[in-house]
C-alpha positions, -999 to 999 in steps of 0.1 A, spaced: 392 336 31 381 356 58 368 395 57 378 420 82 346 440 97 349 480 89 362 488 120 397 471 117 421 495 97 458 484 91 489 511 86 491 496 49 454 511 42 460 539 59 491 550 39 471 538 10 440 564 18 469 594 22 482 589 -17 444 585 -27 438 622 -18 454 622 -55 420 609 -69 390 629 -73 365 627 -50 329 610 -56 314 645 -47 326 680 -52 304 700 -28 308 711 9 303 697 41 264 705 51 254 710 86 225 699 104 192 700 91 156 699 107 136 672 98 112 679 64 85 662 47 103 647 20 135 627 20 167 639 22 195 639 -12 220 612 2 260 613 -8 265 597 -40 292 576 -28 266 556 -5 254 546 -45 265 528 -74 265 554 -104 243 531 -127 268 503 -122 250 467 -123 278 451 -98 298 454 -74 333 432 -74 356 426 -42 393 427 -46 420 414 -20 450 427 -25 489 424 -17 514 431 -2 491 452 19 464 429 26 435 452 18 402 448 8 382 468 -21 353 474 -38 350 485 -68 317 491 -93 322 504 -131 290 536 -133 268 544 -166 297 570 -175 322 541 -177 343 557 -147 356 534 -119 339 537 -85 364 523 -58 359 522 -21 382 516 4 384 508 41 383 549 48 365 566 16 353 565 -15 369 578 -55 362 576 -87 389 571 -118 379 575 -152 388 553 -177 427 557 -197 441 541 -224 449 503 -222 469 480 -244 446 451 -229 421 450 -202 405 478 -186 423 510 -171 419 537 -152 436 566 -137 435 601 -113 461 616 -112 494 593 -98 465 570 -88 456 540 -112 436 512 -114 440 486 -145 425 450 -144 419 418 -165 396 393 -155 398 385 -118 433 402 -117 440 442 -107 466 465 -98 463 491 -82 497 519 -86 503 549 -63 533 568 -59 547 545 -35 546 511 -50 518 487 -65 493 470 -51 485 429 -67 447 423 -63 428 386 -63 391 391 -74 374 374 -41 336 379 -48 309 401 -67 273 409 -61 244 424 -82 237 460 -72 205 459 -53 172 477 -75 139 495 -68 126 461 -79 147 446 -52 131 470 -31 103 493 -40 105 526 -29 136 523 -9 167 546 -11 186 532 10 190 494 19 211 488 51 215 449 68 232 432 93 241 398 108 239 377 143 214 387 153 203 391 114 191 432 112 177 452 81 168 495 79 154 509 53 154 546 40 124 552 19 125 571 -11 101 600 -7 100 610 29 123 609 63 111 575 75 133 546 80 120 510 85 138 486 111 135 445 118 153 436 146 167 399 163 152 380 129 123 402 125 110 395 163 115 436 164 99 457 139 90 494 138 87 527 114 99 558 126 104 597 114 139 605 117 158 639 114 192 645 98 222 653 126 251 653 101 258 651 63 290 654 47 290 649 11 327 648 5 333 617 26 302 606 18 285 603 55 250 610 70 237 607 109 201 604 113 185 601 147 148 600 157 124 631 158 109 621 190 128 616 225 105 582 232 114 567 203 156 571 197 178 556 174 211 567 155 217 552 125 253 563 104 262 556 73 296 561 55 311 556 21 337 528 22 340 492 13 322 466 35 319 426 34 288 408 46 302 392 78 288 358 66 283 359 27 316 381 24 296 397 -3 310 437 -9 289 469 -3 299 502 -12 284 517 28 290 504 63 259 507 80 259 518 122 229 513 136 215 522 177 185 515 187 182 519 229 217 517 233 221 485 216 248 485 184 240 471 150 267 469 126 267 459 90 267 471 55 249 484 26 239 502 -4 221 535 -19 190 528 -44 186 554 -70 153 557 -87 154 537 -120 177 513 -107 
């Protein structure tokens, strides 16, 4: 089976994403603008994050032909991500499996079988793959984990101060720059960092939504955007919380 890249975005997911404005949101508070660049590291949306959930599943689902993640937090509520956004459903009452439901939204599965209800029809989901949420031991002192493929990219975010990490073209490209934070929206769950210095620029974006490794197929809950002297690095990835 193949997985679309984050860009592609069908009518069936987009009508999905207008009845999802039913389920709460991952985050409650307001848009924040712009902020100067500090000497610690910035808070981060916690839809970019898995909520104390061990693993992430993917989900393929019909008639629509989307593709979901989903991740089950401490607090036993569902975090699902989409093509466009991020929710979260707590759990309801189930004869058998596992439910769970915001307002006309709902989510109920069994094994490697879902479904997904909204007010204007059902959705039939195929469990496709899942991946172990990545740790601090994965990576020590990282908040953020961000990778890419052909040619294979990482960035990292760390934990306790605005400096990202990059490896380039295999790791032929390496460097560790100071960055500054352009744009943060914690209700969509987006951040735009760029560079502190003019010499040394880079953008790098990252939005809530579901993402597949373009070769393991493996599912993220970020898509990752990442320019570094006008060259584009696409990919996924993940937010680390201390004690994970």
């Amino acid at each position: 089976m193949s997985y679309p890249s984050y860009s592609s975005a069908s009518f069936a997911v987009a009508t999905f994403l207008m009845l999802a404005g039913c389920a709460a949101p991952m985050t409650n508070t307001s848009s924040t603008p712009a902020t100067p660049a500090t000497n610690s590291a910035p808070l981060l949306p916690s839809a970019l994050f898995t909520g104390g959930a061990e693993r992430f599943t993917g989900w393929y689902c019909q008639p629509a032909e989307q593709h979901l993640v989903s991740a089950v937090a401490d607090n036993e509520e569902l975090r699902l991500w989409s093509l466009h956004g991020a929710w979260h459903l707590p759990p309801a009452v189930v004869a058998s499996g596992a439910r769970y439901q915001q307002g006309e939204i709902s989510f109920w599965n069994r094994g490697e079988q879902a479904q997904v209800e909204t007010p204007r029809g059902q959705l039939q989901c195929q469990q496709t793959q899942t991946r172990s949420a990545l740790t601090r031991n994965d990576y020590p002192g990282v908040m953020f984990h961000g990778q890419g493929n052909e040619p294979g990219w990482t960035v990292d975010l760390a934990h306790d101060r605005p400096e990202l990490s990059v490896s380039l073209d295999y790791g032929e490209r390496e460097f560790t720059r100071d960055y500054r934070i352009v744009a943060l929206d914690n209700d969509s769950g987006r951040v735009v960092l760029e560079s502190t210095r003019p010499d040394q620029s880079f953008t790098l974006r990252l939005e809530a939504g579901a993402c597949f490794d373009g070769m393991s197929g493996k599912p993220y809950p970020a898509r990752v955007t990442l320019t570094v002297d006008g060259t584009q690095y696409s990919g996924c990835g993940q937010g680390i919380a201390p004690g994970a």
